[in-house]
N, C-alpha and C positions, 0 to 999 in steps of 0.2 A: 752066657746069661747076661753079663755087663752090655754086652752089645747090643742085645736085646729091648734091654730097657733105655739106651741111647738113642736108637729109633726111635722108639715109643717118642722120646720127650721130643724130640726134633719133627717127629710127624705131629704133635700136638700141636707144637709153636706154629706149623706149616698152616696147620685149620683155625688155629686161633687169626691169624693172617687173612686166612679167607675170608674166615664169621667178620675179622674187623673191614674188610675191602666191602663186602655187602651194604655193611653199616653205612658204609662211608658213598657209595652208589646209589641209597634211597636216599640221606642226606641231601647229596647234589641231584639226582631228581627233582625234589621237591622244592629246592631252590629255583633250579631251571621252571620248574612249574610258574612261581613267584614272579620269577621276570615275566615268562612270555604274557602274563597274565596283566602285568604292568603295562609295557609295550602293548598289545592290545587295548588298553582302560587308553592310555595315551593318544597312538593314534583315535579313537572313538572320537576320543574328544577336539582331536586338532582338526577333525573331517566335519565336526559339528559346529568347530567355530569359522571353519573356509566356509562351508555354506553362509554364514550370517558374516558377512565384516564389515556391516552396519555395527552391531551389537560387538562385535570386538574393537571397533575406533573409539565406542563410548566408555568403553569399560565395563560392560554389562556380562563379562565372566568372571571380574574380579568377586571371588567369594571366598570370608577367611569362616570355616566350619566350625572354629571356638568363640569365635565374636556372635555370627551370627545364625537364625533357623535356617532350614531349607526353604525356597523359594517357593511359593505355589505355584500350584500347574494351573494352568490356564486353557480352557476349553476355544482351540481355532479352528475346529469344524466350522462354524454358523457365521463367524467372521473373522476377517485376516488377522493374526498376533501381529502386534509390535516385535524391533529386535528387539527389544529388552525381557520381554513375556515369552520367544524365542529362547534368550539366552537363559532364563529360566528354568524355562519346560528341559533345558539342556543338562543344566546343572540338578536339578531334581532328580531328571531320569537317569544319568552318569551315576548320582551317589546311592540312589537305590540300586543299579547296577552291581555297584561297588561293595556294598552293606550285603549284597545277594541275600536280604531278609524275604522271608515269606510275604510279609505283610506286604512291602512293597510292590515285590511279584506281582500279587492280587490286584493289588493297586490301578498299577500298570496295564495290565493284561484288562482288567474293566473299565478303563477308561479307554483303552483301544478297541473294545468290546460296543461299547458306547458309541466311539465313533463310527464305528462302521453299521452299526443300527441304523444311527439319525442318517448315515450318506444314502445306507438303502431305502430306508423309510419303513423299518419294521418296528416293533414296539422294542421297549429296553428294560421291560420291568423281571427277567429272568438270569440277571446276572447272576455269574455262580464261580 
């Protein structure tokens, strides 16, 4: 009977081990998730400042998020942006990215909505 109940305790320790290894495999999951999420946000952004290196010789990515607002977007359908209205529209759309808020989304998603109206020349009054 002693014997009995020695298993017992050492097959509990065994699954308590397991339940704790599971715990510990969604933990680093979810971390792994965080970087590669990082690392993406990053590169995004270092392939957004190669395109412009007018706009990075100026400094026009320098943006500290507690000093200052976000940056307006700037409509370059109808004429060329500046880097600086470039490095903008960069920084805007990266922290809306980043924030992954709805509003932004909407945001986004209708102003590129918008531009592809005015390239085709249809009306633009049914955003949604």
């Amino acid at each position: 009977m002693v014997e009995v109940l020695i298993a017992l305790v050492i097959f509990s320790i065994g699954l308590l081990g397991l339940a704790l290894l599971e715990v510990r495999g969604v933990t680093f999951s979810k971390q792994s998730q965080a970087r590669t999420q990082a690392v993406i946000s990053a590169v995004s952004m270092a392939d957004r400042m190669t395109a412009n290196p007018a706009g990075v010789s100026a400094g026009d990515y320098v943006w500290d998020s507690s000093a200052q607002s976000l940056p307006s977007l700037t409509d370059c359908s109808s004429t060329p942006c500046t880097p600086a209205q470039v490095a903008n529209n960069d920084i805007n759309e990266w922290d809306c990215i980043e924030q992954d808020c709805f509003q932004c989304r909407w945001l986004l998603h209708n102003q590129r909505k918008l531009e592809q109206f005015r390239t085709i020349g249809q009306p633009v009054d049914n955003l949604q």
